[in-house]
DRENGU-576731 format. One record per residue: z, x, y of N, C-alpha, C, CB in turn. Coordinates in steps of 0.02 Angstrom, whole numbers, plus 32768, in hexadecimal, padded with zeros to 4 digits. Glycine has a CB too. Example, Ala and Ser with C-alpha at 12.3 -4.5 7.8 and 13.67 -1.06 7.14 Angstrom:
! residues 2
NODE   n.Z   n.X   n.Y  ca.Z  ca.X  ca.Y   c.Z   c.X   c.Y  cb.Z  cb.X  cb.Y
NODE  8186  8294  7EE4  8186  8267  7F1F  8186  8294  7F5B  81C4  8235  7F20
NODE  8162  8282  7F90  8165  82AC  7FCB  818A  8285  8002  811E  82C0  7FE2
! end
This chain:
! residues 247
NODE   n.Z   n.X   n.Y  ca.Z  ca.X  ca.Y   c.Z   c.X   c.Y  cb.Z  cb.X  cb.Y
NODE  8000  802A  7FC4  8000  8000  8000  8000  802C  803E  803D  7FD1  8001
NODE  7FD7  8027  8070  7FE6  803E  80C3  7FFD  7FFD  80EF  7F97  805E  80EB
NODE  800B  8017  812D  803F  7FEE  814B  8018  7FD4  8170  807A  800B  816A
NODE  800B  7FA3  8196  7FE0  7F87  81B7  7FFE  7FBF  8208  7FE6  7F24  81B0
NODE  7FBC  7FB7  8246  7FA7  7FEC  8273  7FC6  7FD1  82AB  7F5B  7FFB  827A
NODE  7FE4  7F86  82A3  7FFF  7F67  82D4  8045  7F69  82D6  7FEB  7F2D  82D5
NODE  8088  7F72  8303  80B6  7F62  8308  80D3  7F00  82F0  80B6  7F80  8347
NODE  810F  7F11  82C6  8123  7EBB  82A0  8167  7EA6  82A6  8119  7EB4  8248
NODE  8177  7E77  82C5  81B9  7E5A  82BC  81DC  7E76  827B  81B2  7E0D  82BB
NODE  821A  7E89  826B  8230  7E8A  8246  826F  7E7F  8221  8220  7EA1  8248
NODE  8277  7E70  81E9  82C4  7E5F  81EA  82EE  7E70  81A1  82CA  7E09  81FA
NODE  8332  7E60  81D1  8362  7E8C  8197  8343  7E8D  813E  83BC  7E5D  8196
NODE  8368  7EC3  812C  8356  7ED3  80E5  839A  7ED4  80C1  832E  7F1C  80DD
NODE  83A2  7EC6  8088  83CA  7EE2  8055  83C6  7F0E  802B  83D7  7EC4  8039
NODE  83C3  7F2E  8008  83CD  7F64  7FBF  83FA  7F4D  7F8D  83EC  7FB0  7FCE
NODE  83DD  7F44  7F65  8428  7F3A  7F1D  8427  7F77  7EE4  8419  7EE3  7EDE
NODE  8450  7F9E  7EE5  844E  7FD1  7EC5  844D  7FA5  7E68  8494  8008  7EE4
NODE  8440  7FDF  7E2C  8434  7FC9  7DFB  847B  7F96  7DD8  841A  8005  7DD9
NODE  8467  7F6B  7DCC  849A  7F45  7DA4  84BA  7F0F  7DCF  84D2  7F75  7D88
NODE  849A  7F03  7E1F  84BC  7EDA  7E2F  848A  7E9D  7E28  84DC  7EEB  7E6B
NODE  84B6  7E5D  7E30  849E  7E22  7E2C  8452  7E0B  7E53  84D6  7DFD  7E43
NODE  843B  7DF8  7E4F  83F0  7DC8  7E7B  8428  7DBD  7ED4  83D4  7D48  7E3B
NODE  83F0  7DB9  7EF1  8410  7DB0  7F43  83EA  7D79  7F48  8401  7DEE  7F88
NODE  83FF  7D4D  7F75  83D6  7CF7  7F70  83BE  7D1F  7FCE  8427  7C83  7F65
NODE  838B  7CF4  7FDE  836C  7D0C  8026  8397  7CDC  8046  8313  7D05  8039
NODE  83BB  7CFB  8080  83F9  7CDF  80C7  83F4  7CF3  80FB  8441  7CEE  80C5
NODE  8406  7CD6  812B  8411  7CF0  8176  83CB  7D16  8186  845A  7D29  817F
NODE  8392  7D16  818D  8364  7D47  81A5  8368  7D2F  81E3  831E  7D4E  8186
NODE  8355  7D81  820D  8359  7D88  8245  8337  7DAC  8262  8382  7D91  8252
NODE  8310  7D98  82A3  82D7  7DDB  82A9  8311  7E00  82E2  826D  7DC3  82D2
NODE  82F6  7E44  82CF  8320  7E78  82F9  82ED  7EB4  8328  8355  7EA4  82BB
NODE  82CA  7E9A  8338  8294  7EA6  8370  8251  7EAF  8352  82A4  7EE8  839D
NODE  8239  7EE7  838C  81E3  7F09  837F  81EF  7F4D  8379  81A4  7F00  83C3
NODE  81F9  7F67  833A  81EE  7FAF  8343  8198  7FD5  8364  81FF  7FC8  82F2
NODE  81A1  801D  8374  8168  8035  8363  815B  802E  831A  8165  8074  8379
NODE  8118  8051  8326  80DE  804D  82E6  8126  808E  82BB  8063  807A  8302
NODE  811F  8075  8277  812D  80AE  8250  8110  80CE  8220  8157  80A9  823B
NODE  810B  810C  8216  80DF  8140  81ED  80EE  8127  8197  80FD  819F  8200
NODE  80C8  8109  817E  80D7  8101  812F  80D5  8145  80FD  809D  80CE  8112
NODE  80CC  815D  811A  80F1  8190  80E0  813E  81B5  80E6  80BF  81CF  80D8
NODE  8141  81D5  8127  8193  81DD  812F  81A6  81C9  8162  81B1  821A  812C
NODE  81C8  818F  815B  81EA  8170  81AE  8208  81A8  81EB  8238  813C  819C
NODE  81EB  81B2  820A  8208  81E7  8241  824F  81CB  8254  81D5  81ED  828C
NODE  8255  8177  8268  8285  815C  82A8  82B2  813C  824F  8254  810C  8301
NODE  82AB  814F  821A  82D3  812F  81F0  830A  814E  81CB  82B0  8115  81CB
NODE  8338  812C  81AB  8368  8169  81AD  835C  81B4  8170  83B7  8141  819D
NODE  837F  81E7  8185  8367  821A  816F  8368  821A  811F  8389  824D  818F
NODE  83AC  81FD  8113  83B0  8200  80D1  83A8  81BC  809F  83EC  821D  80CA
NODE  8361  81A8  806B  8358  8167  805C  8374  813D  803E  8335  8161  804B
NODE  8387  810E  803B  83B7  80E2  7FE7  8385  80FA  7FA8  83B5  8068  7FE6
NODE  83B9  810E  7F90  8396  811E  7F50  83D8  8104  7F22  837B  8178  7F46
NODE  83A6  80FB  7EE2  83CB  80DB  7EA4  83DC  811E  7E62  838E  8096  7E82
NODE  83CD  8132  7E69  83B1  8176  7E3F  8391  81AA  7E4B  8391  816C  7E17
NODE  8397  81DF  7E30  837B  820E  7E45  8334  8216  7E3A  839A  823A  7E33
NODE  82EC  8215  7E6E  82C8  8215  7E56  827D  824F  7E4A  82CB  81E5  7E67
NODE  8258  8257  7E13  8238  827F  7E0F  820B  8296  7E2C  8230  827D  7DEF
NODE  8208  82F4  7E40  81DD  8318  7E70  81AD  8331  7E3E  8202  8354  7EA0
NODE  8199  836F  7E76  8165  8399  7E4B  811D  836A  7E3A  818F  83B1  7DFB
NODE  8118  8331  7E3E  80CB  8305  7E1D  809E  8337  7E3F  80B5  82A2  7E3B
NODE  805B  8324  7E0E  800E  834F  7E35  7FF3  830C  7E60  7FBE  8372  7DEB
NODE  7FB7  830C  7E87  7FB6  82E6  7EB3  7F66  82C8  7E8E  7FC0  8309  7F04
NODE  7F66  8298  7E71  7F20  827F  7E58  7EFD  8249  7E89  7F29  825C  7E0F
NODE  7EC3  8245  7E74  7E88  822D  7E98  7EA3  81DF  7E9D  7E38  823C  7E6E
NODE  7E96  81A9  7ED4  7EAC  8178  7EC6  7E6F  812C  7EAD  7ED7  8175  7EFF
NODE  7E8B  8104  7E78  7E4E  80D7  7E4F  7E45  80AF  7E8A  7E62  80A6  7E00
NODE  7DF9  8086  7EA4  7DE4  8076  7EDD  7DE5  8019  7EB9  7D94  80A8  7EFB
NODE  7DD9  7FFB  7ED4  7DDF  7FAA  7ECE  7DA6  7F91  7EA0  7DD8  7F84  7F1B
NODE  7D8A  7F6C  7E6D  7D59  7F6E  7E56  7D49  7FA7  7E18  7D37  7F6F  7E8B
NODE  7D83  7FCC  7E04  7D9B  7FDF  7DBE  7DB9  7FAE  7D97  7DCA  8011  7DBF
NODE  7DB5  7FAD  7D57  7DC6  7F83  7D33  7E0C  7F72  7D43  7DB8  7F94  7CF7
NODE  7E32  7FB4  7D2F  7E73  7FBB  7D21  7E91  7FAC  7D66  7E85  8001  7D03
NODE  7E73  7F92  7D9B  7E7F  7F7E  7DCF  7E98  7F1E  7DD1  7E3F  7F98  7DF4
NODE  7E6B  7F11  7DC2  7E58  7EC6  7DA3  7E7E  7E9D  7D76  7E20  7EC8  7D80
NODE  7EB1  7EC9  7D55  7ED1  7E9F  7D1A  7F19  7EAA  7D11  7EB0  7EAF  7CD6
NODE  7F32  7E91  7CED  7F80  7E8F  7CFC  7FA2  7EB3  7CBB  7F9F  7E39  7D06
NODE  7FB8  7EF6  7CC5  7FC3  7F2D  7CB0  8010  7F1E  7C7D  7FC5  7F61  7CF2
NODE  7FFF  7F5E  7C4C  8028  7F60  7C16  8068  7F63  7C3B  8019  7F9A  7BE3
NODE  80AF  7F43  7BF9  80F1  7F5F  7C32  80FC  7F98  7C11  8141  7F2E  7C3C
NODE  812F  7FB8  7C2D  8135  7FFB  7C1F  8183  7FEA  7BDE  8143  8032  7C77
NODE  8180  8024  7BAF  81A9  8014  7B6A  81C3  803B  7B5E  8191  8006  7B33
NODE  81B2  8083  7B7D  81C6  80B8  7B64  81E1  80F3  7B95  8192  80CA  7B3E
NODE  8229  80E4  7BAF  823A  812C  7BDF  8248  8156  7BDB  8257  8136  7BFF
NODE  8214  8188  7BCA  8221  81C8  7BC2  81FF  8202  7BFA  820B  81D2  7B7D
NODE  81E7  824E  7BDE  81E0  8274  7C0E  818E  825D  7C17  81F8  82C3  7BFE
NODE  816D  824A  7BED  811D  8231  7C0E  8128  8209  7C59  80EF  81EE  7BCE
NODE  8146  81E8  7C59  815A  81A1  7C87  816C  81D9  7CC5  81AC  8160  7C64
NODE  81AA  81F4  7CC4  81C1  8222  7CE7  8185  822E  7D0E  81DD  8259  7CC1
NODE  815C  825A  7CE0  812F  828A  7D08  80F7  824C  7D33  80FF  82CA  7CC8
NODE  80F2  8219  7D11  80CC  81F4  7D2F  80E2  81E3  7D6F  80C0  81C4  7D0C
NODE  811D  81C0  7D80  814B  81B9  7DB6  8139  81ED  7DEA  8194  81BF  7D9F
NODE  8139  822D  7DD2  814E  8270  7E0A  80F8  8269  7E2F  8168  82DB  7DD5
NODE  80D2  826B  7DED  8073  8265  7E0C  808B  822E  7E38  8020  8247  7DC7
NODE  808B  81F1  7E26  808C  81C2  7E59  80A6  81C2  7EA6  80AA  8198  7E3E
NODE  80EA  81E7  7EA9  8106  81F7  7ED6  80D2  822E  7F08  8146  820E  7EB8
NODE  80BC  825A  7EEC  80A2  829B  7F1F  804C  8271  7F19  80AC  830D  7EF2
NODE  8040  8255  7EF4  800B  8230  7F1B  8008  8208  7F52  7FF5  8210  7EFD
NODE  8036  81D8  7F4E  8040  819F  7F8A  8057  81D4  7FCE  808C  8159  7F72
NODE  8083  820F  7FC5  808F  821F  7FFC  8046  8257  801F  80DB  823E  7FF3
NODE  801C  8267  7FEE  7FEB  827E  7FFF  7FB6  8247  8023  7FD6  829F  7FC7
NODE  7FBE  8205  801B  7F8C  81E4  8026  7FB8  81B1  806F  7F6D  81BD  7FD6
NODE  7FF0  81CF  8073  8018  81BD  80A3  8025  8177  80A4  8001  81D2  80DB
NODE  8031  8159  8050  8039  8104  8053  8075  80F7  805A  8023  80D9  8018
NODE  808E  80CC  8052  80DC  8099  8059  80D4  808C  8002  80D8  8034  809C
NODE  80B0  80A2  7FE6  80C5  807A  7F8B  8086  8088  7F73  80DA  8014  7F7E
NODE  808A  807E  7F26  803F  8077  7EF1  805B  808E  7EB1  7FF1  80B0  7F08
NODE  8020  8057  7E9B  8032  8043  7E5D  8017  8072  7E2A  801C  8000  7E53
NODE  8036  8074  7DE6  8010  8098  7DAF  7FC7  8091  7DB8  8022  807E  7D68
NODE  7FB3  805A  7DBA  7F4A  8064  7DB0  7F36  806D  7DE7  7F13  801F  7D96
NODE  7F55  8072  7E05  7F21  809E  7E56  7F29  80F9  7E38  7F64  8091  7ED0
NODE  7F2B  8106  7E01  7F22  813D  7DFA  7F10  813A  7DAB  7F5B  8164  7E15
NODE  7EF8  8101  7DA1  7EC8  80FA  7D6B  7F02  80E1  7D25  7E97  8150  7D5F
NODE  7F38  80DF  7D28  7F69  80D7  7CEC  7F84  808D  7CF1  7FAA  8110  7CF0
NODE  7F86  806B  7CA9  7F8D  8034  7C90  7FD2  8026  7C77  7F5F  802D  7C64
NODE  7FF9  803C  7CB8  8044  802E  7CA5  805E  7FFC  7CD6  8072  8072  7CA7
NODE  808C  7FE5  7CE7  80AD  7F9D  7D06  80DE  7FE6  7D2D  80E0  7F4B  7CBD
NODE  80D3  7FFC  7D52  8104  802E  7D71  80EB  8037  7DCB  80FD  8080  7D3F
NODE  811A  802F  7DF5  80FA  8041  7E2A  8129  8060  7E55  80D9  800B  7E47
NODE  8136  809E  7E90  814E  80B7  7EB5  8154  80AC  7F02  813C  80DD  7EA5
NODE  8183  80BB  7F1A  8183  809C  7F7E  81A3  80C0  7F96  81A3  8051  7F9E
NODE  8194  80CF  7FDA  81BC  80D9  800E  81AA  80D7  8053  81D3  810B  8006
NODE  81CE  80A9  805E  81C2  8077  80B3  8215  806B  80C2  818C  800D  80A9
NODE  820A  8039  80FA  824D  803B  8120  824E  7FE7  810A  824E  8057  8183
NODE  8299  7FDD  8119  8293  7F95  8101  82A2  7F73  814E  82D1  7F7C  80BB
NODE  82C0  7F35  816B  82D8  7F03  8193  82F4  7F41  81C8  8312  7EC7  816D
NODE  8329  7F58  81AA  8355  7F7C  81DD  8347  7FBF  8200  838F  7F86  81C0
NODE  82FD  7FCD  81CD  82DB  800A  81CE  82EF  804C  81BD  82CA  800E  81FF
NODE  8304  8039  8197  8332  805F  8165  82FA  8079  811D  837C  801F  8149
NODE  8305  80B8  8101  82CA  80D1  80E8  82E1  80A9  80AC  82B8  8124  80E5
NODE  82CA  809C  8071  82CE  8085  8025  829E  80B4  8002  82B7  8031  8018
NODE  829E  80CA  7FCF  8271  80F0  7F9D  829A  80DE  7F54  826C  814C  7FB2
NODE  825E  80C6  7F26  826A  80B4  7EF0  8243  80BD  7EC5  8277  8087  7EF0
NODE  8243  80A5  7E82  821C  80A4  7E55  8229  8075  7E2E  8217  80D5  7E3C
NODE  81F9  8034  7E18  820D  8008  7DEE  81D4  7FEA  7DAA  8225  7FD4  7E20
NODE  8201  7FF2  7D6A  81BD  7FDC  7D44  81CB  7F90  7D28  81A9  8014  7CFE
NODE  818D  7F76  7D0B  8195  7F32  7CF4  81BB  7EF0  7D2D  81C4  7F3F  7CB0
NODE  8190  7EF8  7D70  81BE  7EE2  7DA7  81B0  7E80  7D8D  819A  7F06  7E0E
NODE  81F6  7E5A  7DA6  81DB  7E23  7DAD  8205  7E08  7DF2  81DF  7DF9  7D69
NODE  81C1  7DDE  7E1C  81CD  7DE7  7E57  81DF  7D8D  7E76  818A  7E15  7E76
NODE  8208  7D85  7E91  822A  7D4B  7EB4  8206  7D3C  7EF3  8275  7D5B  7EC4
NODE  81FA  7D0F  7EFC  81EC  7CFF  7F45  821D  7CB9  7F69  8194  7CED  7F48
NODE  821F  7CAB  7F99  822C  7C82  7FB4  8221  7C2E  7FA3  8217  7C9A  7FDE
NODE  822F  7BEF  7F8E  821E  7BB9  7F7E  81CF  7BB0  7FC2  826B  7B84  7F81
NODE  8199  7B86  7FB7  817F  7B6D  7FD5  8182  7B58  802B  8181  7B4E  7FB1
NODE  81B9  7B39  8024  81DE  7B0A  8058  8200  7B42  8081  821A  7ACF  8033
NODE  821A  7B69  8072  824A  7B9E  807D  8234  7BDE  8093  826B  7BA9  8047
NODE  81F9  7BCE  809B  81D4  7C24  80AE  81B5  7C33  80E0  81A1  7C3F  8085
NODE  81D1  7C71  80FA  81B7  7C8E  8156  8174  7CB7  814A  81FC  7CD4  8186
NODE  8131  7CAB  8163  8101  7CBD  8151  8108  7D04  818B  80C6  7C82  8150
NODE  80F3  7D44  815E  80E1  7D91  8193  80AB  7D74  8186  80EE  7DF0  8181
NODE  8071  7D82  81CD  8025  7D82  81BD  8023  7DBB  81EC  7FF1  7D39  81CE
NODE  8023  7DF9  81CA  8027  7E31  81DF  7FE0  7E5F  81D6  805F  7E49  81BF
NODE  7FC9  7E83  81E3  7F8C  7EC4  81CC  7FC0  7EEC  8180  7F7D  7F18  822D
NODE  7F91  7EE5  8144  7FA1  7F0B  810A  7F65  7F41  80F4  7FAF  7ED6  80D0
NODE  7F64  7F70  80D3  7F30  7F94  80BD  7F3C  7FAC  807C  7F21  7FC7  80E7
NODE  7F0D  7FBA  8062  7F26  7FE6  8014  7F0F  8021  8009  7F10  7FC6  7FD1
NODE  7F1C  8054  7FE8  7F10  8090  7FE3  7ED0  8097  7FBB  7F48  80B1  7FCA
NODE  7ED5  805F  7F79  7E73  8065  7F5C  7E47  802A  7F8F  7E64  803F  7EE8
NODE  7E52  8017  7FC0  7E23  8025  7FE7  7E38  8043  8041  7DFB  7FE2  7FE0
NODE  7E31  8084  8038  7E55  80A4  8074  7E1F  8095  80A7  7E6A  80FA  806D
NODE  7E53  809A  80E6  7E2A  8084  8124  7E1E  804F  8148  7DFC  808B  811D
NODE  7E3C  8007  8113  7E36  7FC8  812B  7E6C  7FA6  812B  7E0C  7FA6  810F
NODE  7E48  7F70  8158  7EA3  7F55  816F  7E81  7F11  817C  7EDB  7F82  81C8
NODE  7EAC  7ED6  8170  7EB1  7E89  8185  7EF3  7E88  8176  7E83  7E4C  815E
NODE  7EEA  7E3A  81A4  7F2E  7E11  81A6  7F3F  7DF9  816C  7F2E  7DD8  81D1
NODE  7F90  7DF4  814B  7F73  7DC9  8113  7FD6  7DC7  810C  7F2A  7DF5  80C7
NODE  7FCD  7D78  8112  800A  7D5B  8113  8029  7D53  80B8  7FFD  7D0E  8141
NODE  8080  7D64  80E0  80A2  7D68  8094  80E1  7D5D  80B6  809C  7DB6  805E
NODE  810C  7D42  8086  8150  7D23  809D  8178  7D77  80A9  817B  7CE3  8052
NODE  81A1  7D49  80D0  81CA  7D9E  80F0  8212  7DB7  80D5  81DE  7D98  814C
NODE  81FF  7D81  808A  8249  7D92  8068  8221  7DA9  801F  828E  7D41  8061
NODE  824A  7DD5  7FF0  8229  7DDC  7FB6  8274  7E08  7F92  81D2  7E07  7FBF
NODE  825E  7DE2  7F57  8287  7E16  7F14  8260  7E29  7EE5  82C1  7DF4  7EE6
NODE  8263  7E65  7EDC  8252  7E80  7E9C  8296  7E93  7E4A  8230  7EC9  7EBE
NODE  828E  7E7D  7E1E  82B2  7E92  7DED  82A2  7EBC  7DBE  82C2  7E6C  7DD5
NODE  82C5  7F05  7D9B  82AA  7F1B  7D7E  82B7  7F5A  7D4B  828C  7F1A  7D9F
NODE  8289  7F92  7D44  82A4  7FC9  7D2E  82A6  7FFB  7D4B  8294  7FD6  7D03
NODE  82CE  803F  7D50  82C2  806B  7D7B  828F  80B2  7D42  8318  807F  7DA2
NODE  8278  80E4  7D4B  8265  80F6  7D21  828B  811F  7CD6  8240  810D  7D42
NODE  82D9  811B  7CE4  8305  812B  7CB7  831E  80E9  7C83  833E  814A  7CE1
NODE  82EA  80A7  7C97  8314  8082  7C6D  833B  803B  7C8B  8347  80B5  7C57
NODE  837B  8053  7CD1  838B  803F  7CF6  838D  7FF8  7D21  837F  8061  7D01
NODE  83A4  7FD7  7D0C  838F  7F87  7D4A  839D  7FA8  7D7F  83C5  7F30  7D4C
NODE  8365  7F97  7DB4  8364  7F89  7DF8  834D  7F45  7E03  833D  7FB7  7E1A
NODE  836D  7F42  7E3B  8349  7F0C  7E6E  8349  7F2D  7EB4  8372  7EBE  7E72
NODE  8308  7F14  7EE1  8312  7F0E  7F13  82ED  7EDF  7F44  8312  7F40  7F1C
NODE  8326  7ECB  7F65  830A  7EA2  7FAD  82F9  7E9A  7FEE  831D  7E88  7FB8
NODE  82BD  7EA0  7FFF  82B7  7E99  8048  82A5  7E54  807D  8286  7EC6  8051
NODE  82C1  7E78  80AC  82C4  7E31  80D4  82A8  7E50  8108  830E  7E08  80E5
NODE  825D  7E4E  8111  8240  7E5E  814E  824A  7E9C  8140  8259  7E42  818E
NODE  8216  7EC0  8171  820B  7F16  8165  81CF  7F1C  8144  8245  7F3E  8136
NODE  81B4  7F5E  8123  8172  7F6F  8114  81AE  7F52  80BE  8142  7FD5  8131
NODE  81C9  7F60  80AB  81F6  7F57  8074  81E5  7F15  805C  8242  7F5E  8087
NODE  81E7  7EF0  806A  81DF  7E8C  805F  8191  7E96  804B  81EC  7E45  80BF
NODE  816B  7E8E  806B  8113  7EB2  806A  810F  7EE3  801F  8101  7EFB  80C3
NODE  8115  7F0A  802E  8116  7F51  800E  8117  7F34  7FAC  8172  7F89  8033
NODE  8161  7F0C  7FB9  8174  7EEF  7F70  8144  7ED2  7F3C  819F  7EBA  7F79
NODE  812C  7E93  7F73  80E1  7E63  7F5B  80AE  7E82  7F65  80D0  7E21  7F81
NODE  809B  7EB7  7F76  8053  7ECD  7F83  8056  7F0F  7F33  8047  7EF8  7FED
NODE  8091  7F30  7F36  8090  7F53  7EF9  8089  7F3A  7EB6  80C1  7F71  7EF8
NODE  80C7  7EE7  7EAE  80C6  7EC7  7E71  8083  7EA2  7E67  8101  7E99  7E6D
NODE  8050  7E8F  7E9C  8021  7E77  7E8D  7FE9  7EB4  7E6D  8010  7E4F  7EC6
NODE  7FE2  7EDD  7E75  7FB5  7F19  7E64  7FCC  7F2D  7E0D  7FC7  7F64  7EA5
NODE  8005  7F15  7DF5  8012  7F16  7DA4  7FF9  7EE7  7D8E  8054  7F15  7D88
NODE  8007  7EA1  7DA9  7FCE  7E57  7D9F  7F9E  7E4E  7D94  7FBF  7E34  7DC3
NODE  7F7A  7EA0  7DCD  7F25  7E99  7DC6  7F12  7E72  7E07  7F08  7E69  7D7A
NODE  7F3F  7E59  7E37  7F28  7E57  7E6B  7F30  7E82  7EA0  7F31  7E2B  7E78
NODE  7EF3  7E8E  7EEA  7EF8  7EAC  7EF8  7EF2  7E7B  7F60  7ED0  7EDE  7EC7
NODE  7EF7  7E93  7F76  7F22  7E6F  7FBC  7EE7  7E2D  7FD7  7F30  7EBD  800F
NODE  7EAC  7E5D  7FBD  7E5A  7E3A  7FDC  7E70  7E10  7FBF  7E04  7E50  7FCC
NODE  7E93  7DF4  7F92  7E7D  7DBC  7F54  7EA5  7D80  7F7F  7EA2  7DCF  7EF0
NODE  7EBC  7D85  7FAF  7EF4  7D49  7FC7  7EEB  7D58  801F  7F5B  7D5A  7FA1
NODE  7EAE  7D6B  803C  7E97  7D67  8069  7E5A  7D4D  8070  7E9D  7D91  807A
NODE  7E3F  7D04  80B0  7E20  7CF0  80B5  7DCE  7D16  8099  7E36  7CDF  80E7
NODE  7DA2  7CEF  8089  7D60  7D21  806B  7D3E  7D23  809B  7D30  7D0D  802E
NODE  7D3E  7D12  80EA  7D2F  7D35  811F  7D4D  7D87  813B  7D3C  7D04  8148
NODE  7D97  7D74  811E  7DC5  7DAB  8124  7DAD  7DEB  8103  7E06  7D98  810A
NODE  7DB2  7DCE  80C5  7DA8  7E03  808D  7D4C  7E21  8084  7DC5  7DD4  803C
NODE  7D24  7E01  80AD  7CE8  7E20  80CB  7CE1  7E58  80EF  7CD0  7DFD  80EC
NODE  7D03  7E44  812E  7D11  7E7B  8158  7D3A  7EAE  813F  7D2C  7E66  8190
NODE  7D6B  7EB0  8118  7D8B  7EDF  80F0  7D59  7F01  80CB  7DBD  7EC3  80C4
NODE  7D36  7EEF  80B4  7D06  7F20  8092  7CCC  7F40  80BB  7CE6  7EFC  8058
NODE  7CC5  7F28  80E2  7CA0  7F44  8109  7CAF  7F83  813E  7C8F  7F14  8123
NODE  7D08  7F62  814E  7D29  7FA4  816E  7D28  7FCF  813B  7D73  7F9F  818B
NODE  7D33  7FCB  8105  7D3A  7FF5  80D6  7CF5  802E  80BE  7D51  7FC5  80A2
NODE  7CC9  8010  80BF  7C73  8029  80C2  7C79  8057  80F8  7C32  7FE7  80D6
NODE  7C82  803B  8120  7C7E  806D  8168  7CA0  80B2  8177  7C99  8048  819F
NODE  7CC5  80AB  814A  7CE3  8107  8145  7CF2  811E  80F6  7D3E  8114  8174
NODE  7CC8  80F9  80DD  7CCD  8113  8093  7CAE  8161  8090  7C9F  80DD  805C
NODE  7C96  8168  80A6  7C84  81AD  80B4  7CCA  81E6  80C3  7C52  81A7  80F9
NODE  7CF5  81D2  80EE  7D31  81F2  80FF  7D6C  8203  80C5  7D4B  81C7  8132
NODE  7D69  81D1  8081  7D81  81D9  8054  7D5A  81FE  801C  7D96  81A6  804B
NODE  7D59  822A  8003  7D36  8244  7FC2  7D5C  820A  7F93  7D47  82A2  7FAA
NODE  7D34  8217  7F64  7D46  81FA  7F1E  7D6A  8213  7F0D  7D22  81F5  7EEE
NODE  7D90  8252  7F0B  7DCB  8282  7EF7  7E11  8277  7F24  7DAF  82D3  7F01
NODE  7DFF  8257  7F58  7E29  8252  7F88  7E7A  8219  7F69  7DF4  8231  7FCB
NODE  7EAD  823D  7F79  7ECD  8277  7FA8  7ED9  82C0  7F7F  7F1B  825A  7FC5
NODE  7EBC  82BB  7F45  7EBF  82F9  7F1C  7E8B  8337  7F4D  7E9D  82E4  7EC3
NODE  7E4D  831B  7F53  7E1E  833B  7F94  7E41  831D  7FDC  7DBE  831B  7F8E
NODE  7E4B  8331  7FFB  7E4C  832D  8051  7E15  82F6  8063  7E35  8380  807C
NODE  7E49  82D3  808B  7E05  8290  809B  7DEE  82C0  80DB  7E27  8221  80B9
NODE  7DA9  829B  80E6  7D7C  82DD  8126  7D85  82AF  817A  7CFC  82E9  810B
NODE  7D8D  82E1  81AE  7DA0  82C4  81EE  7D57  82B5  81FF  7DCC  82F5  8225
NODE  7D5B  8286  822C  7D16  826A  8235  7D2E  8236  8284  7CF7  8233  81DF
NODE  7CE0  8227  829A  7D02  8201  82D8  7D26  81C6  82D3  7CD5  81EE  8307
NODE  7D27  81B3  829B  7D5B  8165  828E  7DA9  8180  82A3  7D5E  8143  8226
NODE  7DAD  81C6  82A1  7DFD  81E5  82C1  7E0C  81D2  82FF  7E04  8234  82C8
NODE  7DD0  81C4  8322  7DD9  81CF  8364  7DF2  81A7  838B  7DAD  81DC  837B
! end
């Protein structure tokens, strides 16, 4: 996931470290307009992130799978087995997304058919979160009950583009951490709330275009055409190339 290019209302977050109960969505509150923030390491967020566990370094940085791969399209194996394969998968995942400077991504944006996905964004309070969760199942808000973000989202297999694309501003995820571990976590507003549903949908096999108007999701591809050139196919393993779209 990338963060949309626009500044967003945002609002408080929670964290539930492993083993605690489900959080029901309460009291939301918007707590201003931040500036824009950098999705890969929050400059204005705090230094040190919630973390649940300790999690794995060292990954190599692989090429990322583009939209219109299979393994893009379909709703991925869960994961069964935590051991050091997984591990190492986790750590790739990690030094990819921060190479490609995202807020999150999932196992098949790097071509693998596992239910596993990685993050790190700020949540409500803007407060950093970094996690890792496999086999997520994700909560939303009742119908009746839900504050629509119609915010700018982007994704990393298709870099470069951005639309609006509304999603409730509360979300839970439930799950595993890559040791095994229940986590949960909840955001309430922040790139965190976003971040949750845009990752758990990419294990589903969906991908953001799929729930944006098909006028929307036109122009998305088209922004996307327009600097496909700037991304190699290797990219972020190759250096994406500067070009006047920087400018």
């Amino acid at each position: 996931m990338r963060v949309g290019r626009r500044p967003t209302v945002t609002l408080s977050c929670t964290f539930v470290h492993p083993g605690t109960p489900s959080v029901r969505k309460s009291d939301l509150r918007a707590v201003g307009y931040p500036s824009q923030v950098s999705d890969r390491r929050p400059s204005n967020a705090a230094k040190e992130p919630v973390l649940s566990v300790s999690l794995p370094t060292g990954g190599t940085v692989r090429p990322i799978t583009r939209w219109g791969e299979p393994v893009m399209h379909r709703k991925l194996t869960p994961v069964t087995t935590y051991d050091e394969d997984l591990e190492r998968l986790v750590a790739d995942m990690f030094a990819t997304m921060y190479a490609a400077e995202g807020a999150g991504l999932a196992a098949n944006q790097i071509g693998v058919d596992l239910q596993v996905f990685v993050f790190d964004c700020t949540d409500g309070a803007n407060k950093r979160v970094v996690g890792v969760v496999c086999n997520p199942v994700l909560t939303l808000p009742d119908t009746g009950d839900r504050n629509l973000d119609d915010s700018e989202e982007g994704c990393l297999s298709l870099p470069g583009a951005y639309t609006y694309c509304a999603r409730p501003d509360w979300s839970q995820v439930d799950g595993t951490d890559h040791t095994g571990a229940p986590v949960t976590y909840v955001g309430e507003g922040g790139t965190l709330a976003r971040c949750l549903q845009h990752e758990t949908d990419h294990l589903m096999g969906t991908v953001f275009g799929d729930r944006v108007p098909s006028r929307a999701r036109k122009k998305l591809y088209k922004q996307a055409e327009a600097i496909a050139e700037d991304y190699p196919t290797e990219w972020p393993a190759v250096a994406r190339v500067s070009s006047a779209h920087d400018l």
